[in-house]
C-alpha positions as CSV (number, residue, x, y, z in Angstrom):
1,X,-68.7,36.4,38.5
2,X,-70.2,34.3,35.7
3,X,-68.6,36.0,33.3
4,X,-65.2,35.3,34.5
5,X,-65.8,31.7,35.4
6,X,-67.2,31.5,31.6
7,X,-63.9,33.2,30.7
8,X,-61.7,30.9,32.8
9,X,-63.8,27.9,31.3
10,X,-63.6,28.7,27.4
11,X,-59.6,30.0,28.1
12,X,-59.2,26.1,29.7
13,X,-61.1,24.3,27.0
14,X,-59.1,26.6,24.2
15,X,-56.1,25.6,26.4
16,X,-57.3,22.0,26.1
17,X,-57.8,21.7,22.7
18,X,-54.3,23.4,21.7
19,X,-52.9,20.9,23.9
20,X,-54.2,18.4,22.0
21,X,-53.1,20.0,18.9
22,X,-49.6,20.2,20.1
23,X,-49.8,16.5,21.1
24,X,-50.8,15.1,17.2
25,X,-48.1,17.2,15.8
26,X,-45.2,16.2,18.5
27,X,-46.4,12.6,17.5
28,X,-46.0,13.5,13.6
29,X,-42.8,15.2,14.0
30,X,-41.4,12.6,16.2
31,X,-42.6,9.8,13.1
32,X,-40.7,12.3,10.8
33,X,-37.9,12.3,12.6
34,X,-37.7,8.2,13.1
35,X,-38.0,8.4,9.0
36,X,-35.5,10.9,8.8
37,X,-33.0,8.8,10.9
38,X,-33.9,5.4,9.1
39,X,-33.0,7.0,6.0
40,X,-29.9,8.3,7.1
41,X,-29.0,5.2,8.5
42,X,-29.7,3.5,5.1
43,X,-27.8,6.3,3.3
44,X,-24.5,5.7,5.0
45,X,-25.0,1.9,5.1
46,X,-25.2,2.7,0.7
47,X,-21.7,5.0,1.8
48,X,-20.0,2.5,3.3
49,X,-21.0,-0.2,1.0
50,X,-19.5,1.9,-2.0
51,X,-16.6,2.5,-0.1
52,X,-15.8,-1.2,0.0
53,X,-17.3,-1.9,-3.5
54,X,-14.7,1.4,-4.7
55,X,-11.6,-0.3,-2.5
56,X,-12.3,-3.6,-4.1
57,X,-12.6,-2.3,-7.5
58,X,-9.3,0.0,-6.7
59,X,-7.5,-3.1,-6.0
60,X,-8.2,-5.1,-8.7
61,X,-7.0,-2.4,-11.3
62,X,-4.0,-2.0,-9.1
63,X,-3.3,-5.8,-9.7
64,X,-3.6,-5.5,-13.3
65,X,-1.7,-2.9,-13.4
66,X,1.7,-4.6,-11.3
67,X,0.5,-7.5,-13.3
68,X,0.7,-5.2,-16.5
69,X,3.9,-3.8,-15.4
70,X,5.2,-7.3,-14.9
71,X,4.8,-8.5,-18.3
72,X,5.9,-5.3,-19.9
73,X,9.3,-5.7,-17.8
74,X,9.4,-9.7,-19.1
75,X,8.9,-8.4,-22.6
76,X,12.4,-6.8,-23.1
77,X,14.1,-10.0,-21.8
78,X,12.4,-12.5,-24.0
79,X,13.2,-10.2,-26.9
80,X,16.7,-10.4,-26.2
81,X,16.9,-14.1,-25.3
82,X,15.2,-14.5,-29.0
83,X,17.3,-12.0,-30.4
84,X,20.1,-14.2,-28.9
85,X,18.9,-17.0,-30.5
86,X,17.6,-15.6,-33.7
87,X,19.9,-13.0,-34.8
88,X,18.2,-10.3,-36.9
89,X,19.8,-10.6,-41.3
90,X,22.1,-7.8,-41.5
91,X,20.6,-5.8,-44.3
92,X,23.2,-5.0,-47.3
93,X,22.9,-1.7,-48.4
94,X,21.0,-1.6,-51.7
95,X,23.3,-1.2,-55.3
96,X,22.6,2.2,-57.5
């Protein structure tokens, strides 16, 4: 009989202490896991600020480039409003 109270008292303080165990590494996985969700919260807050940062940036080249595309289609007409005014020398062939 005191053997198996002995038994049922070292399987309970085993249980105990394994218990315990489980407890500390719960806490430290939970902590892990808080991290782990902090940093993915800061990783997509860096996402979505490089989204905008990317949309701004594709904007602004999409300006220059109607801006760009602007001035080349002005080009053509000033040339020929100076050609108008300025007419080219006709150039004589050259005597053997």
């Amino acid at each position: 009989m005191w053997k198996s109270l002995a038994d049922w008292l070292l399987t309970f303080l085993n249980m105990a202490r394994e218990l315990q165990e489980h407890r500390t590494t719960i806490r430290r996985l939970e902590e892990r896991l808080r991290d782990t969700e902090e940093a993915l919260k800061l990783i997509a807050q860096e996402v979505r600020h490089a989204r905008e940062l990317d949309s701004v940036q594709r904007e602004k080249l999409l300006l220059q480039l109607e801006r760009e595309l602007t001035r080349q289609k002005m080009l053509p007409q000033s040339r020929r409003a100076t050609e108008e005014k300025w007419p080219k020398p006709s150039r004589q062939p050259k005597a053997p």
